[in-house]
N, C-alpha and C positions, 0 to 999 in steps of 0.2 A: 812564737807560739803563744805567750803568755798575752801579748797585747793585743790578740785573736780573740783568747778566751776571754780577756777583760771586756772586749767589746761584745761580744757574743751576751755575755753574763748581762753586762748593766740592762742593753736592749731589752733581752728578754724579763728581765725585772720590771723595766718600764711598764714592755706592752699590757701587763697587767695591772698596773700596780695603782690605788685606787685614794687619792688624801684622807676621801669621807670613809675612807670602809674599816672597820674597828679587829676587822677577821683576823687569825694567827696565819692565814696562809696567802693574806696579799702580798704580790710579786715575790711569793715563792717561787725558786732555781732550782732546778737541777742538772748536775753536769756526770752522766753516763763517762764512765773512762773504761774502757774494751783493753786487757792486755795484749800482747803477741801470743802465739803459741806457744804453748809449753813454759809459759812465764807468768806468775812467779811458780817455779819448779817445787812439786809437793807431793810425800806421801799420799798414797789415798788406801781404803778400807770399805768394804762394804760386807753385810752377811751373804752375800748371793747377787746372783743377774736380776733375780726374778722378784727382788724386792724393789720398792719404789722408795725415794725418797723424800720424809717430810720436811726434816729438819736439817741441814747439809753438816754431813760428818756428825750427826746427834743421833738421829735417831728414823727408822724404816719400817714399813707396813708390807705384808705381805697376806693378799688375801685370797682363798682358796673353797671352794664348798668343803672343805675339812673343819676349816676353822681358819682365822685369823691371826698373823704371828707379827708381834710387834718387838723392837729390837731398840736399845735405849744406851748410849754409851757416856761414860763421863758421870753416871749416877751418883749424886751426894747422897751416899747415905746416912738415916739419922742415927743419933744415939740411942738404938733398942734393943734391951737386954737379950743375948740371944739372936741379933740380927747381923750378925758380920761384923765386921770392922769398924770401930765406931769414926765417921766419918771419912770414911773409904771410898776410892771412885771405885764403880763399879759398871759392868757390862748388864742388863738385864734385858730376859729373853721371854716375853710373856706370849703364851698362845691361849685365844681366848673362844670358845663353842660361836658357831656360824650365827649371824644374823647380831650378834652385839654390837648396840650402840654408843653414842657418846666415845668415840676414837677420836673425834677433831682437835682436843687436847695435844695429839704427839706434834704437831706442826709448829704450838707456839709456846708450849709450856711441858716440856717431854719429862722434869723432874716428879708430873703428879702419875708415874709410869705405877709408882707402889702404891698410892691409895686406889688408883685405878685396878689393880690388882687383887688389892685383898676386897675390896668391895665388889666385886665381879664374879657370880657363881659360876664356876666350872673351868676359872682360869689356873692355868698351870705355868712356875715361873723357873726359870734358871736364870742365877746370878751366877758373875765371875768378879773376881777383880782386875781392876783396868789393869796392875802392874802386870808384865809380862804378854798379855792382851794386842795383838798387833794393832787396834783403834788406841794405843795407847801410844803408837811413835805419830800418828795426824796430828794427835792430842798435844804431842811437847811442839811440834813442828810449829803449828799455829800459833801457840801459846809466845814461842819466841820469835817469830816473824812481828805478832801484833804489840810485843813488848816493844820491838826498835823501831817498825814503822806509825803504830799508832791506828792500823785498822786489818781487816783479812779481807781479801776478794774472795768473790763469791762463783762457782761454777754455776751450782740450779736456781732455778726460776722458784715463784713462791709456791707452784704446782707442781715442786718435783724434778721439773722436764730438766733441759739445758738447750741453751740458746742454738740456733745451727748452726753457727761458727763454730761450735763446742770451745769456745774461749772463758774464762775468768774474767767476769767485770767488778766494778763499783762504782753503785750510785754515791753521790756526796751533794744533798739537798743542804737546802739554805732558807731560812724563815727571817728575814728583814723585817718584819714588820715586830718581830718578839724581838727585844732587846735582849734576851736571856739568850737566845739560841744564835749562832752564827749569822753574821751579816753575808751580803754580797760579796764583799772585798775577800773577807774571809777566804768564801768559795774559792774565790779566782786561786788566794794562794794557797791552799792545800792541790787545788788540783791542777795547779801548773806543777807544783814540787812532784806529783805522783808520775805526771803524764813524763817529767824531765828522767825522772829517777829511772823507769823501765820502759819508755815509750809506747807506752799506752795512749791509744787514741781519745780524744774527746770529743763530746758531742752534749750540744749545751741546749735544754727542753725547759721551755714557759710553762706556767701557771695551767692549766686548762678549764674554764670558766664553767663550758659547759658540762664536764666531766665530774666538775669539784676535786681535782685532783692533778698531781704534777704529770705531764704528758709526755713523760719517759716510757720504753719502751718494756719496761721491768716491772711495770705498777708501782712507780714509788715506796720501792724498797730499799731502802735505805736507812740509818738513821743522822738522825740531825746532828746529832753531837761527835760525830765520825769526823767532821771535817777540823772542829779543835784538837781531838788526840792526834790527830795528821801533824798539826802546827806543833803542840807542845813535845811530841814526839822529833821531830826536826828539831826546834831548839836545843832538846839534851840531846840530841849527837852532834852540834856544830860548838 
């Protein structure tokens, strides 16, 4: 399997990969790894059906001609006199008058839930704290999965959805042309250790020229530094 993925990798680094080109993402990889079902086996939470998901296991939008209810779990909160526990996780449950904008926030930065809050006339907030909180047993779950393997699979797509298979994947991209960020080789072994460890399928996506972008089936969600904590993660357990 490894000596698959090694070929599969290098190739598709080639076909793109350019001496003259000075780019951070010439003969950029990505190797898609698809779990089995029901594997890795995990808590899950959610406020309702009827909510969508932005941020996976973070945080949910729920929008209705009533009004808008947005759902925030894991909240750092700061040190303000008077505001709960001073650096306390918390659950926050904001519903905000129909027709308010500027929500794109909760997808990629769900922590600005409370300036979005007090800055927003006519919103109305319920806090809890995480302890006791059932989003609060995903919370340790992952926390210790990603402490011994070095990354979390992901269920939803960057819009929410989840794939048809309804399986758990991870991207693990690779930028060769940045010294700083993981090479090729790299690739190959974090994601042969991943694919051996739970038999997760691979599936290894070139550079795409035309797109400006890796031609995974995920949009290039991934992050780059996923496939070091994969390795350094493996070395302290062996």
């Amino acid at each position: 399997m490894k000596r698959t993925l090694q070929r599969q990798v290098l190739a598709a680094a080639r076909s793109t990969w350019n001496p003259r080109s000075r780019r951070v993402d010439n003969g950029a990889v990505s190797v898609l790894l698809t779990f089995p079902a029901d594997t890795p086996a995990a808590p899950v939470w959610s406020p309702g059906a009827d909510f969508r998901v932005c941020r996976e296991d973070r945080a949910w939008i729920r929008e209705s001609p009533a009004g808008t209810t947005l759902v925030v779990t894991d909240h750092q909160q700061l040190r303000t006199a008077g505001q709960g526990p001073p650096g306390g996780r918390e659950v926050w449950t904001v519903t905000v008058p129909p027709g308010t904008d500027h929500l794109g926030f909760l997808s990629d930065k769900p922590h600005r839930i409370g300036a979005f809050a007090r800055t927003t006339p006519g919103s109305e907030v319920r806090r809890e704290p995480m302890s006791g909180h059932p989003s609060a047993d995903v919370l340790r779950h992952w926390e210790r999965f990603e402490a011994q393997w070095g990354f979390r699979p992901r269920l939803h797509l960057e819009d929410g959805s989840v794939p048809a298979d309804g399986r758990r994947w991870l991207l693990l991209p690779c930028l060769p042309a940045v010294e700083e960020f993981p090479s090729e080789w790299e690739l190959i072994e974090a994601a042969a250790h991943v694919a051996r460890a739970f038999g997760a399928r691979a599936r290894v996506y070139p550079y795409d020229r035309a797109r400006r972008t890796l031609a995974d089936p995920v949009g290039g969600a991934g992050d780059v530094n996923t496939v070091r904590r994969i390795l350094a993660a493996a070395a302290v357990r062996r």
